[in-house]
C-alpha positions as CSV (number, residue, x, y, z in Angstrom):
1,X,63.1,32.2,167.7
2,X,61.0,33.2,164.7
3,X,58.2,31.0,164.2
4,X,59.3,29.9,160.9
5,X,63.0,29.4,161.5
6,X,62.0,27.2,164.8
7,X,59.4,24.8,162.8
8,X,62.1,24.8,159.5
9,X,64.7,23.5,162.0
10,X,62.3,21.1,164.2
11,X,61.4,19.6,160.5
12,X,65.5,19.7,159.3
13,X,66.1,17.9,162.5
14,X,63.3,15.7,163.5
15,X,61.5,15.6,160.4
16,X,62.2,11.8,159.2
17,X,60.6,10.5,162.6
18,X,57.1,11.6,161.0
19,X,54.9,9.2,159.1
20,X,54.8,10.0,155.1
21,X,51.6,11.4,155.4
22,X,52.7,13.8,158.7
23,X,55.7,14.9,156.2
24,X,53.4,16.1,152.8
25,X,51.0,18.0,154.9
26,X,54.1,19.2,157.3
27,X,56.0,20.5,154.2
28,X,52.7,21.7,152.3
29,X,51.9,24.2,155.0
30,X,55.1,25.4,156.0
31,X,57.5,24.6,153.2
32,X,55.5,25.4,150.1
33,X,53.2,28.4,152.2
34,X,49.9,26.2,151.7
35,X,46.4,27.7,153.1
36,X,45.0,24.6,155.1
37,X,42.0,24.9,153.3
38,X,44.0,24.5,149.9
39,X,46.2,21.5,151.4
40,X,43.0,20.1,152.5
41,X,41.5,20.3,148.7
42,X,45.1,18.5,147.5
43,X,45.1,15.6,149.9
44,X,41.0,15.1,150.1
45,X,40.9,16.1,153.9
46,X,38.9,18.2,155.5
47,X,40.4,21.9,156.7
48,X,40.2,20.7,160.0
49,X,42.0,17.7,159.4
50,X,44.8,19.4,158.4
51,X,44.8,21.7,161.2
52,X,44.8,19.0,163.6
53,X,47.7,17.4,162.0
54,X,49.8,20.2,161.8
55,X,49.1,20.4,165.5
56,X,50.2,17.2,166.4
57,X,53.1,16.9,164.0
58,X,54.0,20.3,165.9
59,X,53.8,18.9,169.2
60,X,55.6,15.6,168.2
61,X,58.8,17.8,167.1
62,X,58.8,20.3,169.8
63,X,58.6,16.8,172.2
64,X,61.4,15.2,170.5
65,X,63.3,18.4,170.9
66,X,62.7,18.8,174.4
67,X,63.6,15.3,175.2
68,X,66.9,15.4,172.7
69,X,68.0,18.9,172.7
70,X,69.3,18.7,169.4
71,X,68.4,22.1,167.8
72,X,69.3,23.9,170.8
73,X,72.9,22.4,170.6
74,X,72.7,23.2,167.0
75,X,72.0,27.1,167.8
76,X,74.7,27.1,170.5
77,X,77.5,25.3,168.6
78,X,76.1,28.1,166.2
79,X,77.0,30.5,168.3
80,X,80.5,29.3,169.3
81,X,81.3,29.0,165.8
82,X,80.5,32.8,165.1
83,X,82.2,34.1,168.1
84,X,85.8,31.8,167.3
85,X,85.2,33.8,163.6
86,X,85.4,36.9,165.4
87,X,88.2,36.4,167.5
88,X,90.5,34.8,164.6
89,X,89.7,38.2,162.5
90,X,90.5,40.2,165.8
91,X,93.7,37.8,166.6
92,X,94.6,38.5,162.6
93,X,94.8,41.9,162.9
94,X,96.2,42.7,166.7
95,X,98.4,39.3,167.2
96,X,96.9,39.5,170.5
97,X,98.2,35.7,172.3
98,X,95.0,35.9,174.5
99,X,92.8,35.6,171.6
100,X,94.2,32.6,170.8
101,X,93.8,31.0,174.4
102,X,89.8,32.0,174.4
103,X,89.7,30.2,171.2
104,X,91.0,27.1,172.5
105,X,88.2,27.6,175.3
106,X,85.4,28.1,173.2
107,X,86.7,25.4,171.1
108,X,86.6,23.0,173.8
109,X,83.1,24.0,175.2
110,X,82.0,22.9,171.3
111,X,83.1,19.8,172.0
112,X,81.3,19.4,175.5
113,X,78.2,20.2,174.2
C-alpha cells in the first residue's frame, strides 16, 4: 500500500486513540504536507522532536492495527464490494443465474469478516 494511503487510513481509523498533541503534529506532517522543520517552528519543538513523534505515533497505529485488523478488513470488504459491482453489471446484461449465486457468496464472506 502506498505510503500515504496506509498512514491516511491508520490515522481515519485509529487516529482518536492519539493524545491531542500526537494528532496536530500527526495531521501537520502528513495531512497538511508540513516539513518537520517547519512543524517544529509552529509547535516550538525541536526538528528532532517532531521526527521522533511522528515515529512513535507511527508505530502506535501500525500496533493497533496489527492487533485489531481493522483496515485490513476495511480493504477486503473493499474488495468484496467491487467485485459484487461487477458481477451485478455482468448479471445485468447476460441474466446469467450463476452470477447471482456467487453474489450471495461473496455477500456472505462480507459478513464473516
Amino acid at each position: 500500500m502506498e505510503k500515504i494511503v496506509e498512514r491516511t487510513l491508520l490515522y481515519d481509523f485509529y487516529g482518536e486513540l492519539l493524545t491531542e498533541h500526537q494528532k496536530q503534529i500527526y495531521e501537520d506532517v502528513v495531512f497538511n504536507d508540513l516539513s518537520f522543520s517547519e512543524v517544529a517552528k509552529e509547535r516550538g519543538i525541536s526538528r528532532q522532536g517532531v521526527h521522533d513523534l511522528m515515529k512513535r505515533c507511527t508505530h502506535i497505529l501500525q500496533e493497533y492495527e496489527r492487533k485489531l485488523g481493522l483496515v485490513e478488513k476495511f480493504l477486503k470488504t473493499q474488495e468484496k464490494v467491487r467485485e459484487i459491482h461487477r458481477l451485478t453489471k455482468e448479471f445485468r446484461q447476460t441474466e446469467d443465474r450463476e452470477l447471482v449465486f456467487q453474489i450471495e457468496e461473496l455477500s456472505a464472506q462480507i459478513s464473516r469478516l
